[in-house]
VEXDREN-2710 file (C-alpha; in Angstrom, 1 decimal):
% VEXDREN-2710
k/r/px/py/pz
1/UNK/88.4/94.5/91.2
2/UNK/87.2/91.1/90.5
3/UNK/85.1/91.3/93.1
4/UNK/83.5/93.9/92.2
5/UNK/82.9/92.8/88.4
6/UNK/81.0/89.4/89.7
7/UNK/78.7/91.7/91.3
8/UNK/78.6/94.2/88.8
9/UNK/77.8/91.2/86.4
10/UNK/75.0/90.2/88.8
11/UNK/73.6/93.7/89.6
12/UNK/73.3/93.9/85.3
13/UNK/71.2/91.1/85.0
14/UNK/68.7/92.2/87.3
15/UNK/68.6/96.1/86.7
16/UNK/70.3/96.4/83.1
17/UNK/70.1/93.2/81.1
18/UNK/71.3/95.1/77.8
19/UNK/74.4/96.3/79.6
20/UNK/75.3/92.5/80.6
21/UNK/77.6/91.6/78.1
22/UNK/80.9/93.8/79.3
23/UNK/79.1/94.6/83.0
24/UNK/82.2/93.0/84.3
25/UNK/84.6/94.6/82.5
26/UNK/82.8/98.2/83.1
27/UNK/83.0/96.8/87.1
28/UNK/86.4/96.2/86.6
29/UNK/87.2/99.8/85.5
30/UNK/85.3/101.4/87.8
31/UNK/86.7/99.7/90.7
32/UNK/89.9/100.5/89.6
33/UNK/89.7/103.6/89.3
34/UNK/92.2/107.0/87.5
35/UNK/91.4/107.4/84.1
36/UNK/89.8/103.5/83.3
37/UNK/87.1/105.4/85.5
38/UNK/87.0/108.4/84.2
39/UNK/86.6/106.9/80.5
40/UNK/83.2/105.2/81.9
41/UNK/81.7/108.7/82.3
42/UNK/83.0/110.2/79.6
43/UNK/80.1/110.7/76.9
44/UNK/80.7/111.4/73.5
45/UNK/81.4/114.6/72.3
46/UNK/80.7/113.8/67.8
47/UNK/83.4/111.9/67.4
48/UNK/85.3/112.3/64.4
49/UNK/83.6/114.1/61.4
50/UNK/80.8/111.6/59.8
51/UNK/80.8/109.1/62.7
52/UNK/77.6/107.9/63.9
53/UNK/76.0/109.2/67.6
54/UNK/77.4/112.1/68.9
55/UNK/76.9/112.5/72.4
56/UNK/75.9/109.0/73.2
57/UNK/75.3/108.7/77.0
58/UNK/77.5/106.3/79.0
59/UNK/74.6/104.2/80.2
60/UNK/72.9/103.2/83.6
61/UNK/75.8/100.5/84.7
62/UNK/78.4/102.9/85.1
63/UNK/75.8/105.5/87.3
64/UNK/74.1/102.6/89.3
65/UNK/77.9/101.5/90.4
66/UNK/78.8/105.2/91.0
67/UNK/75.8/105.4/93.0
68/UNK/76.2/102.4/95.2
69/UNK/79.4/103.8/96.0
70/UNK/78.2/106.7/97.2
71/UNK/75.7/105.1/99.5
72/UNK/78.2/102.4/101.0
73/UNK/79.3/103.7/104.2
74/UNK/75.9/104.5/104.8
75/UNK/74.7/100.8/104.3
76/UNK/78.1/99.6/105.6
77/UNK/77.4/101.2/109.1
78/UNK/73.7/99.8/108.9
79/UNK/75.1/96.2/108.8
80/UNK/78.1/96.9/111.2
81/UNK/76.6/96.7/114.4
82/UNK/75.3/93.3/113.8
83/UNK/71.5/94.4/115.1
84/UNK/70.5/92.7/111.8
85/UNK/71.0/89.1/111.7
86/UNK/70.7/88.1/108.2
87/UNK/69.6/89.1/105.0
88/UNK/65.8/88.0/105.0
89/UNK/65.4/90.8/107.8
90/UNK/67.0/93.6/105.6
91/UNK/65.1/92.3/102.2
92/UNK/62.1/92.7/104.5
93/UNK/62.6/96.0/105.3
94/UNK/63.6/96.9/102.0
95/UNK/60.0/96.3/100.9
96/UNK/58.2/97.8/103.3
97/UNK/60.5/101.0/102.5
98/UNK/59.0/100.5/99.1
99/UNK/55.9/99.9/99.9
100/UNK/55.8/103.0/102.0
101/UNK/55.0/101.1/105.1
102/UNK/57.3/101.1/108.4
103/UNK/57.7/98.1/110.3
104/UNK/59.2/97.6/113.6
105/UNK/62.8/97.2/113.2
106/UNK/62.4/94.9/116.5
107/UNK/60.4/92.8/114.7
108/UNK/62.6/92.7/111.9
109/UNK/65.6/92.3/113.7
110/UNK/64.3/88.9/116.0
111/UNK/64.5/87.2/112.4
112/UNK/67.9/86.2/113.1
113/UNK/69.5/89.2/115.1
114/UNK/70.7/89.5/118.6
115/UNK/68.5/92.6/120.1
116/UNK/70.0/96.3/120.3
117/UNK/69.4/98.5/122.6
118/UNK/66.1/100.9/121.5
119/UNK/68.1/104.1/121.6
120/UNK/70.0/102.6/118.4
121/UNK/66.4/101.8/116.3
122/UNK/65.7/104.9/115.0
123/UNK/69.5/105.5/114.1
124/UNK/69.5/102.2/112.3
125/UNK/66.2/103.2/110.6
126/UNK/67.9/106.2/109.4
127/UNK/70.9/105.2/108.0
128/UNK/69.0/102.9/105.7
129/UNK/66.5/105.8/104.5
130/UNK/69.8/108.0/104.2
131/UNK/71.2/105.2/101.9
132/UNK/68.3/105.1/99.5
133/UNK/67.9/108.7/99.4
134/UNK/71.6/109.3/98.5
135/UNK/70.9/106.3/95.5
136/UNK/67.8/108.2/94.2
137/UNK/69.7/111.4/94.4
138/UNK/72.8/110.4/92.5
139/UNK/70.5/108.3/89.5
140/UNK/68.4/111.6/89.0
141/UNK/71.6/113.4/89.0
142/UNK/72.7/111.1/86.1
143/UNK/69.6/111.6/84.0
144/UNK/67.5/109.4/85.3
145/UNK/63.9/110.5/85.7
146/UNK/62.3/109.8/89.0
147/UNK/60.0/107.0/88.8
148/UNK/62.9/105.1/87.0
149/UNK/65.6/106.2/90.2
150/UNK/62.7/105.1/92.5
151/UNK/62.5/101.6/90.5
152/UNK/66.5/101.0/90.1
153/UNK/67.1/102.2/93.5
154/UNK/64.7/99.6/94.9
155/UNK/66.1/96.6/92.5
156/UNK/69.8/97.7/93.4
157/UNK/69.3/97.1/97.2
158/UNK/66.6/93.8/96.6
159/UNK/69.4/92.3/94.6
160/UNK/72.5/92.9/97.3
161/UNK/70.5/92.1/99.8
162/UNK/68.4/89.5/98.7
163/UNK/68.2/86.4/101.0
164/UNK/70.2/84.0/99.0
165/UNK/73.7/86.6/99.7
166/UNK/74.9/86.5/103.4
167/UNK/75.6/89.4/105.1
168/UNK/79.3/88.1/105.0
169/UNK/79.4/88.6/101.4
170/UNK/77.6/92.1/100.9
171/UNK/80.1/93.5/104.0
172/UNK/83.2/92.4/101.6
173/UNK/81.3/94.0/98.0
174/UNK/80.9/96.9/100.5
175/UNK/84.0/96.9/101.8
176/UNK/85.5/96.7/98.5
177/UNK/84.0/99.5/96.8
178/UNK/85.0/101.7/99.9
179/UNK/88.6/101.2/99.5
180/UNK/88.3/102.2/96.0
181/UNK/88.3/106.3/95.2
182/UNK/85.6/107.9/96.0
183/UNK/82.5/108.3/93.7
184/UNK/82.2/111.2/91.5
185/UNK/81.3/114.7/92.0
186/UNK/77.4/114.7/91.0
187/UNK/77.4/116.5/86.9
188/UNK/77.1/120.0/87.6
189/UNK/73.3/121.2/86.4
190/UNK/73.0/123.7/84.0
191/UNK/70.0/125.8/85.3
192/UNK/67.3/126.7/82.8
193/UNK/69.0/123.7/80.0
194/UNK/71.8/124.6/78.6
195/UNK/71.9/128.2/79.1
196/UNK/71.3/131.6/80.9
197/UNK/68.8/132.7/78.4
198/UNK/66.1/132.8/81.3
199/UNK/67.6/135.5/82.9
200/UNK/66.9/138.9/82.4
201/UNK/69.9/141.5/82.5
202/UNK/71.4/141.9/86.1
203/UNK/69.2/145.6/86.7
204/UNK/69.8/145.3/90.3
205/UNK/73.4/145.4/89.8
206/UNK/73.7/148.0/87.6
207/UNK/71.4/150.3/89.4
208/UNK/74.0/149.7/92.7
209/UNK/77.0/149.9/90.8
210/UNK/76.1/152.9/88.4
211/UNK/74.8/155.1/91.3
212/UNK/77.7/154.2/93.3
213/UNK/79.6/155.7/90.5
214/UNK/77.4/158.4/90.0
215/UNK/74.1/159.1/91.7
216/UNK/75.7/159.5/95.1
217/UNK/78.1/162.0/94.0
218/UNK/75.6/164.3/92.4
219/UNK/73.0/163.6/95.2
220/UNK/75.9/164.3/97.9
221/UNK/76.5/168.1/95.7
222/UNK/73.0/169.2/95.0
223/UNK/72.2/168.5/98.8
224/UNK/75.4/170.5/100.0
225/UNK/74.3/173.1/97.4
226/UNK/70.8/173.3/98.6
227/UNK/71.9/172.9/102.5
228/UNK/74.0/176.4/101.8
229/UNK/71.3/178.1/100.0
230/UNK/69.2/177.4/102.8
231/UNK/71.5/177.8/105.4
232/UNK/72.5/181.7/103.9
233/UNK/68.2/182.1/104.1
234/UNK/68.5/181.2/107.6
235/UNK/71.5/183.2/108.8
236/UNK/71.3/186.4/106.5
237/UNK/67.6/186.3/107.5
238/UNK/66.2/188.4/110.5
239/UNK/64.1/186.9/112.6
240/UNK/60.6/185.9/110.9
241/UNK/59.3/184.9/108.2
242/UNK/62.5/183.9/105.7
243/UNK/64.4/182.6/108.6
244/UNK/61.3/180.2/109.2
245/UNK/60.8/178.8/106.0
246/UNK/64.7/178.5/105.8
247/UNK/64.5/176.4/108.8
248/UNK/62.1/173.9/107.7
249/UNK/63.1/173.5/104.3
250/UNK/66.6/173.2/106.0
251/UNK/65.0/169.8/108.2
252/UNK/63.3/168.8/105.2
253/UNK/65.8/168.9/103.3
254/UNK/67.6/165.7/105.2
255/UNK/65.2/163.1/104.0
256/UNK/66.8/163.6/100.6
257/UNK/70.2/162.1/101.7
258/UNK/68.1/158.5/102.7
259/UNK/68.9/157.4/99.2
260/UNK/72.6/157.0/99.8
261/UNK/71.7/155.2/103.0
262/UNK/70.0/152.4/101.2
263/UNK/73.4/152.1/98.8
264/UNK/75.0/151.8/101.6
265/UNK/72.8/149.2/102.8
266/UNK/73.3/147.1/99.9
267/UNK/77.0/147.9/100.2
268/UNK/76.9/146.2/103.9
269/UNK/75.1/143.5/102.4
270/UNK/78.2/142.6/100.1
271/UNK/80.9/142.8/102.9
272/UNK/79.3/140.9/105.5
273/UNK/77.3/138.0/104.4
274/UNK/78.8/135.8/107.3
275/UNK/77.4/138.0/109.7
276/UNK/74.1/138.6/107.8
277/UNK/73.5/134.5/107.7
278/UNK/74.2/134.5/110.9
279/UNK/71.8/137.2/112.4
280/UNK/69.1/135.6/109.6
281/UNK/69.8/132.1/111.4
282/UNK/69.5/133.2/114.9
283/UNK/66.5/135.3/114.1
284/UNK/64.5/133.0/112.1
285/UNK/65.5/130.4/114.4
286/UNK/66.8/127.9/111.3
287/UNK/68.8/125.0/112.0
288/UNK/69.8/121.3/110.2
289/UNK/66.7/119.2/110.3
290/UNK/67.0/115.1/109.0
291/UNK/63.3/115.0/108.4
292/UNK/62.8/113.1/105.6
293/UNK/60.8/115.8/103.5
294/UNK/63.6/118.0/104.6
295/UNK/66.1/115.7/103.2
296/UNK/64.5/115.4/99.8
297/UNK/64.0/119.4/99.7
298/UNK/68.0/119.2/100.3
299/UNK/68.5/116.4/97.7
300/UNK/66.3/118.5/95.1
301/UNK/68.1/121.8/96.1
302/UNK/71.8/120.2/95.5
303/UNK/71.0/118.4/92.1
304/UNK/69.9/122.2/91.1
305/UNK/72.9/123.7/92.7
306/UNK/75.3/121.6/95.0
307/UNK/76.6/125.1/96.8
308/UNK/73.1/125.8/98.5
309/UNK/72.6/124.1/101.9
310/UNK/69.0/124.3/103.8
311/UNK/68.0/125.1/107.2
312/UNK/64.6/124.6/108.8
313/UNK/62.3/126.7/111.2
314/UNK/58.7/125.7/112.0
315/UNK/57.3/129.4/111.5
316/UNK/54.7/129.9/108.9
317/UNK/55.6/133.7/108.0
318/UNK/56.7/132.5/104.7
319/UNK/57.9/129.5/102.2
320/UNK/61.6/129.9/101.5
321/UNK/63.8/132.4/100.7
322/UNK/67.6/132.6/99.8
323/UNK/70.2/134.0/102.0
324/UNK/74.2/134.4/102.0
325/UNK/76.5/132.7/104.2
326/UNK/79.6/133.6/102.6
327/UNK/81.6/134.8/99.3
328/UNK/80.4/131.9/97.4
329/UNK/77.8/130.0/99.5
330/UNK/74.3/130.2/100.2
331/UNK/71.3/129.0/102.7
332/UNK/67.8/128.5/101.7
333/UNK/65.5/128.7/105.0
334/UNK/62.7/126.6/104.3
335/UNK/59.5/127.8/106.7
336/UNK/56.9/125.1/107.4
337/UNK/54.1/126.0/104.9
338/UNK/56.7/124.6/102.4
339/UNK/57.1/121.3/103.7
340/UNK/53.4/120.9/103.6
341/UNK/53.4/122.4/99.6
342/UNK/56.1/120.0/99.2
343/UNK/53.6/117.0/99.7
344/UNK/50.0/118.6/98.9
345/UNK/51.5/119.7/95.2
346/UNK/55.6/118.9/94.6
347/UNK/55.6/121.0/91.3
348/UNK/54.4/123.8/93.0
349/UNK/57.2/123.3/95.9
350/UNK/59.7/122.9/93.5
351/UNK/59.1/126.5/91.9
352/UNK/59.4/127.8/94.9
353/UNK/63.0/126.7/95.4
354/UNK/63.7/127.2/91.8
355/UNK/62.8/131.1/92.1
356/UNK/65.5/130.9/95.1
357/UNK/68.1/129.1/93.3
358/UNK/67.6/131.7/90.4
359/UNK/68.5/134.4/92.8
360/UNK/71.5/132.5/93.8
361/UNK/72.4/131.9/90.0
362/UNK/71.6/135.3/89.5
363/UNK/74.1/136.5/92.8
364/UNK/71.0/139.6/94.0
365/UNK/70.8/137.3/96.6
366/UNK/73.8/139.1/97.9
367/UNK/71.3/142.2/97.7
368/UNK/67.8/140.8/98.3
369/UNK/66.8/137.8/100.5
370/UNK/66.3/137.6/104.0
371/UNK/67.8/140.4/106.4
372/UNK/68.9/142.5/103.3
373/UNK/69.9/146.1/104.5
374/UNK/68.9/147.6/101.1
375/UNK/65.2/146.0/100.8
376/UNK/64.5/147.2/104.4
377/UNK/66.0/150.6/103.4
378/UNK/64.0/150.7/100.2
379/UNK/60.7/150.1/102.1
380/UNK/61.2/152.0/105.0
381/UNK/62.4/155.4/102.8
382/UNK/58.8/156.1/102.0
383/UNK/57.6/156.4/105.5
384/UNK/60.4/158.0/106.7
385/UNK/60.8/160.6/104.2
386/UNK/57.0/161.7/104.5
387/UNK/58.1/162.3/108.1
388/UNK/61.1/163.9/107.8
389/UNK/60.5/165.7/104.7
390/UNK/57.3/166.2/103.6
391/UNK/55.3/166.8/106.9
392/UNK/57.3/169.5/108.1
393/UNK/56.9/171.7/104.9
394/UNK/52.5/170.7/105.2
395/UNK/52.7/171.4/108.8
396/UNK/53.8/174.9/108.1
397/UNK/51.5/175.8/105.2
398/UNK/48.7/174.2/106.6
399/UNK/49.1/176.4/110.0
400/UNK/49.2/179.4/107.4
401/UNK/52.6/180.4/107.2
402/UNK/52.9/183.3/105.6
403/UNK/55.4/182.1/102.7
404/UNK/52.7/179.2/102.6
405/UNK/52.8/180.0/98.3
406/UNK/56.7/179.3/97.8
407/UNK/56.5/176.5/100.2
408/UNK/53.6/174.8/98.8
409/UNK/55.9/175.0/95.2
410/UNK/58.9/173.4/97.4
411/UNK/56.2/170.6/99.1
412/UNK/56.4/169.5/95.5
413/UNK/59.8/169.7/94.5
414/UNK/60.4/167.4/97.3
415/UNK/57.7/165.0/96.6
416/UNK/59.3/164.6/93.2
417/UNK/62.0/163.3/95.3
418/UNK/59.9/160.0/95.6
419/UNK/59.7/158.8/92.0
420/UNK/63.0/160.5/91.4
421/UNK/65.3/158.4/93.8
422/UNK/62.7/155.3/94.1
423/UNK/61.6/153.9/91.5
424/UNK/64.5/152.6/89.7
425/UNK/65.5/150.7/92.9
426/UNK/61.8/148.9/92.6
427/UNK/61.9/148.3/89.6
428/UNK/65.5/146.9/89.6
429/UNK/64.2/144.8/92.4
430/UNK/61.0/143.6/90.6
431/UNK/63.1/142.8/87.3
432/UNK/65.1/140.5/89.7
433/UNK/62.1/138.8/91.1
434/UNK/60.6/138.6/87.7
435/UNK/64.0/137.1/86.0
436/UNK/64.2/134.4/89.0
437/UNK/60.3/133.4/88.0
438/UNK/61.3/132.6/84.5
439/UNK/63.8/129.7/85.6
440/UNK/60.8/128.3/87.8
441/UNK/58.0/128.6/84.6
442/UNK/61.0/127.2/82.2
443/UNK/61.6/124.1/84.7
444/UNK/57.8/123.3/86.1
445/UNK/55.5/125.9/83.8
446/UNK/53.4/128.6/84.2
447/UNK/50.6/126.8/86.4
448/UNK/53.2/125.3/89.1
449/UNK/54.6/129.1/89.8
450/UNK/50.9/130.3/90.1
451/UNK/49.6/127.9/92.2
452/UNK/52.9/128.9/94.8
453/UNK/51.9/132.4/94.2
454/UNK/48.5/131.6/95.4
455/UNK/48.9/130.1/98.4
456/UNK/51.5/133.3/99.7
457/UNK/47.8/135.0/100.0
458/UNK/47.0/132.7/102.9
459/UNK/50.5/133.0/105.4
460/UNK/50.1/135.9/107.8
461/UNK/51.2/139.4/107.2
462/UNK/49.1/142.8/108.0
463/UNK/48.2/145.4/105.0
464/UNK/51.2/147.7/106.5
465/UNK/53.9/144.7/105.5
466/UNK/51.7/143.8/102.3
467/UNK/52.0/146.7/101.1
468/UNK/55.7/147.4/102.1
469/UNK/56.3/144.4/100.3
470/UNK/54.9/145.7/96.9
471/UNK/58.3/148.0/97.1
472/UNK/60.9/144.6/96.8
473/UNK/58.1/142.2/95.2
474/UNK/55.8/143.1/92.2
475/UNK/52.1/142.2/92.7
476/UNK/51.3/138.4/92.6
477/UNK/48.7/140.1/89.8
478/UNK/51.9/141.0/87.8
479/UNK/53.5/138.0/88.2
480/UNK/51.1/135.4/87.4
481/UNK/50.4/137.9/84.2
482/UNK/54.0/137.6/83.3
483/UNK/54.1/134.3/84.2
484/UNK/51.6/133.3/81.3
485/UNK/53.5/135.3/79.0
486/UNK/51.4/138.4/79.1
487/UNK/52.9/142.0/78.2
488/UNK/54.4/141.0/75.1
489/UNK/56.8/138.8/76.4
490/UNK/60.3/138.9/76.6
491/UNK/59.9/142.3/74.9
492/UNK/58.1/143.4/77.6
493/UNK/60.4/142.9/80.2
494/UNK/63.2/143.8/78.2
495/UNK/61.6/147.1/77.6
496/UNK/60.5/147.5/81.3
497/UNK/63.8/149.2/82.7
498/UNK/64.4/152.1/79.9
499/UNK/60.6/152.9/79.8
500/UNK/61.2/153.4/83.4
501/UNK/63.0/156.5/83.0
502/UNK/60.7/157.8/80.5
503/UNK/57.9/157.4/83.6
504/UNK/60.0/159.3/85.8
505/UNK/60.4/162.0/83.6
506/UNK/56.9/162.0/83.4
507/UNK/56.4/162.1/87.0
508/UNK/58.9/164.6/88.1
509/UNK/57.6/166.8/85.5
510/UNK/54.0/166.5/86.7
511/UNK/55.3/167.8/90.0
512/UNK/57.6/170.6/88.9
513/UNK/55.0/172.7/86.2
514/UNK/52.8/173.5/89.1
515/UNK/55.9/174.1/91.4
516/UNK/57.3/176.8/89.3
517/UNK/54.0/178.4/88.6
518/UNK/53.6/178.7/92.7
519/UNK/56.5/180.3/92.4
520/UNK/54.9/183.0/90.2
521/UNK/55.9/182.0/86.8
522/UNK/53.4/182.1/84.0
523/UNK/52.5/178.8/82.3
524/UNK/54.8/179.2/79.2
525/UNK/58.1/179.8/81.3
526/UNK/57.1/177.0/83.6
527/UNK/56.9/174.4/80.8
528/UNK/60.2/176.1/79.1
529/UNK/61.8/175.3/82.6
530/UNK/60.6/172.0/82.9
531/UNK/61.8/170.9/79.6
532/UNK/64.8/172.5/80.4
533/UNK/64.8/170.6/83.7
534/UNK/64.1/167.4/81.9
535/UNK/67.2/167.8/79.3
536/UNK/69.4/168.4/82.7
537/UNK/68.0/165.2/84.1
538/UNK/69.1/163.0/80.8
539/UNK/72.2/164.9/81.0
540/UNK/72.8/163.8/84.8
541/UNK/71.7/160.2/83.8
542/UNK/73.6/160.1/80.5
543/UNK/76.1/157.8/81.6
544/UNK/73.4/155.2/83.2
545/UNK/71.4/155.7/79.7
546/UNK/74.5/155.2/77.0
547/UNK/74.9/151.8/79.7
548/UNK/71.8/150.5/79.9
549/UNK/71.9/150.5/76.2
550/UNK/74.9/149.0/75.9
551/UNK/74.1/146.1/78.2
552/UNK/70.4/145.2/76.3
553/UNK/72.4/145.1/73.0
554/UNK/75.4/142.7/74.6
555/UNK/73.2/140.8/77.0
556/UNK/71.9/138.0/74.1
557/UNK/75.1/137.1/73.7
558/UNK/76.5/136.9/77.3
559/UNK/73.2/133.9/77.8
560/UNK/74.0/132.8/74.4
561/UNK/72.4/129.7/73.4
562/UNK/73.6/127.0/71.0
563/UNK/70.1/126.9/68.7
564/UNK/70.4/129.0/66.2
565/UNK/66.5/129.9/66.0
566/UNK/66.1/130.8/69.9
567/UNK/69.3/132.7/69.7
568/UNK/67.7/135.3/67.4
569/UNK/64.3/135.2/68.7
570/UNK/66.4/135.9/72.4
571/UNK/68.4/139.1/70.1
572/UNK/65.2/141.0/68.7
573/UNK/63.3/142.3/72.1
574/UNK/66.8/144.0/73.7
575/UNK/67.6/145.2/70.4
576/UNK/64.0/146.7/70.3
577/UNK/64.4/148.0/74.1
578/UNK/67.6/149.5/73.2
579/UNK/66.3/152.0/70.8
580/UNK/64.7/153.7/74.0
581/UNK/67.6/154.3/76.4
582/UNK/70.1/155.3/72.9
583/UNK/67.2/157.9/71.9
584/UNK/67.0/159.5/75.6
585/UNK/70.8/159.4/75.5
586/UNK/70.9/161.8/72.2
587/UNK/68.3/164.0/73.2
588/UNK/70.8/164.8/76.4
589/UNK/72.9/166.5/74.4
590/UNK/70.4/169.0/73.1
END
């Protein structure tokens, strides 16, 4: 312990002149560890009522210690081989590090080294960059900004290592903070400051959860209802014209059980994420990399969230996107074009991993990310259902069929299917995409995220995938709108998931008035049974409605936020969107 207070004495001249006056006694107590320790990073919390600075912070000292403790094995295996001979060769090096140049470590070494083999340069090289990265890493984590890590960083390792110390005498400081407990945890970050409230309400969820409950139930009986009507056309029918139609409204009728497919893609999701990282790993071809930009994309990634890890690949299909390993853990492949963002604009780079951490924070990634069953289901149910359902049904009218009439009114009672059953899952999936941009405009602003957005125009991708991708990502038009606050805000996105069902409404209805009139109604008992139609939708939605209600009223709350004043500016745009799902909710029951 005494040990280490001389140095900590020595290190606070140098780097923390203002902290010299008890630097051995804060050396002491750290070196000692248990609760002495723990008091050192223990910051105030207002004290007793009319005491003076609440919260005062505990200081560089204590973090600058923690740090070097963190980073001595590292620099304790640099000098353990002996390849450097005394301390004017490491001081050297240390300034070139600094200086961004890179000298020969062969060179450096002759100063007063014996020579080591030249496998073990580049080892030695590293364990040195390692060191300073893990200082830098843990001084940001403690509140330090970055130019101020870079600076202490630098004077911490000058003055251990500077010539007048032998290496004798760092080896023992070294040794002696190793055999003291390890350093600290680094603080847990709060994403977004001190609260949640850059998150929008978990759509994606609900929507899985409540048609889980609900939607595949009902789906599952209307199709087994339909299947017997059609089934009784085809087998009470003599061979012709009924039995015809029966059978390819029967085939068509298939494509409307896709929906519960892609639930039960986002239910595989949940249960096997170890299988789904791996596959996304072998596939993308990611592995550990200990680049250096790699390394500070990692060292970023972990002050943000220490339970993400990051694998590599050199393919240029995207930036980065978030994937599940596990329960509670999480990957983030980072694809080339990012490491190259990461030096041409590092505000830009960091948006990008912030919109992935979001996901994380917000658990879709579970849901979305790479190899997601449900966003592959969700783009391929288009496609597949125009095959499967649509084309049969134009096939037959189109070769003039003779109940061509009635089954031009079914073509589009089955294209209603499309906005019927789709777009809620899109736009729970652009909510989610939108939600994890607000964490990356809150931390690095609006311009950072749209200058990422812009360069996802350049990577390679053909129209068919573009456009696929508009399914699982809104435009880059949308986002950079929203980004810059556009839509009326907050509001606007609150708003954006109940005015969904009043669209669908709207859509469905626009393909059912002319349905029922093919079917030989006149046009005021087509629009009486399309109201009537619409009332039975609210009713079959009623639950999902009175929910989604419930949730924009309780959601401020569950992100609350300890200032007063955002607290009720975060309160009034999902009390305003709630109004829309509670009034669709009473009209059900008319």
């Amino acid at each position: 312990m005494e040990l280490v207070g001389a140095w900590s004495r020595r290190l606070a001249e140098r780097l923390t002149p203002h902290e010299i006056d008890f630097a051995a006694e804060v050396g002491s107590a750290y070196a000692e560890g248990g609760e002495r320790r723990r008091r050192l990073f223990t910051p105030g919390d207002g004290g007793e009522t009319g005491g003076f600075a609440p919260g005062a912070g505990i200081g560089e000292l204590p973090a600058i210690l923690d740090a070097l403790r963190a980073a001595a094995d590292h620099l304790h295996a640099f000098l353990a081989d002996g390849m450097i001979g005394n301390t004017l060769a490491v001081y050297a090096l240390i300034q070139a590090r600094r200086s961004g140049k890179t000298p020969s470590l062969e060179r450096t070494a002759a100063t007063g080294g014996p020579p080591s083999p030249a496998r073990t340069i580049p080892d030695q090289g590293r364990l040195l960059d390692q060191a300073i990265a893990v200082l830098m890493e843990r001084l940001i984590a403690y509140g330090l900004s970055r130019e101020r890590a870079e600076q202490q960083t630098y004077r911490l390792l000058e003055t251990v290592f500077e010539p007048g110390n032998t290496l004798e005498e760092i080896q023992a400081l070294l040794a002696a903070l190793l055999a003291t407990d390890p350093a600290l945890p680094l603080p847990e970050p709060r994403l977004g400051g001190r609260t949640r409230s850059w998150m929008l309400p978990p759509w994606l969820w609900f929507y899985l959860i409540a048609y889980l409950l609900v939607g595949v139930p009902g789906l599952m009986a209307d199709w087994i209802r339909q299947a017997g009507d059609y089934w009784t056309l085809i087998t009470n029918s003599p061979v012709g014209v009924a039995r015809t139609a029966g059978i390819v409204l029967g085939a068509a009728s298939i494509a409307q059980l896709f929906p519960a497919l892609i639930l039960l893609g986002a239910m595989a999701s949940l249960l096997l994420p170890g299988f789904r990282g791996r596959r996304v790993e072998r596939r993308h071809d990611l592995r550990v990399s200990d680049n250096p930009v790699i390394e500070e994309i990692a060292a970023f990634v972990r002050r943000q969230d220490p339970s993400i890890e990051i694998r590599f690949s050199e393919s240029t299909r995207m930036q980065a996107r978030v994937y599940p390993v596990g329960w509670k853990k999480a990957r983030i492949a980072v694809f080339l074009p990012l490491t190259v963002l990461w030096r041409a604009d590092p505000e830009a780079a960091e948006a990008v991993l912030l919109h992935e951490i979001a996901h994380r924070r917000q658990r879709d990634h579970h849901v979305v990310g790479l190899a997601s069953p449900f966003t592959w289901l969700v783009r391929a149910w288009g496609p597949i259902f125009v095959l499967v359902g649509l084309l049969p049904i134009t096939l037959y009218v189109a070769l003039g069929g003779a109940a061509g009439r009635l089954l031009t009114g079914q073509l589009l009672v089955h294209a209603a299917v499309i906005p019927r059953m789709l777009l809620l899952p899109v736009v729970a999936l652009w909510l989610a995409e939108l939600s994890a941009d607000r964490l990356a405009v809150r931390q690095r602003g609006a311009d950072a995220l749209i200058r990422a957005l812009a360069l996802e125009r350049t990577l390679p991708g053909g129209r068919l995938r573009r456009a696929g991708r508009v399914l699982t990502h809104p435009p880059a038009a949308l986002r950079r709108k929203v980004a810059r606050g556009r839509f009326c805000g907050l509001t606007g996105l609150a708003v954006a998931w109940p005015a969904t069902f009043v669209v669908r409404l709207v859509l469905v209805s626009a393909f059912a008035l002319p349905a029922f009139m093919l079917t030989g109604e006149d046009i005021g008992a087509a629009i009486a049974h399309v109201l009537q139609s619409i009332v039975r939708g609210l009713a079959f939605d009623r639950l999902i409605l009175g929910g989604s209600a419930v949730l924009l009223v309780v959601w401020p709350w569950i992100v609350r936020t300890r200032d007063t004043d955002d607290r009720n500016s975060q309160f009034v745009p999902y009390a305003v969107a709630a109004i829309l799902p509670l009034a669709l909710y009473m009209t059900s029951f008319i």
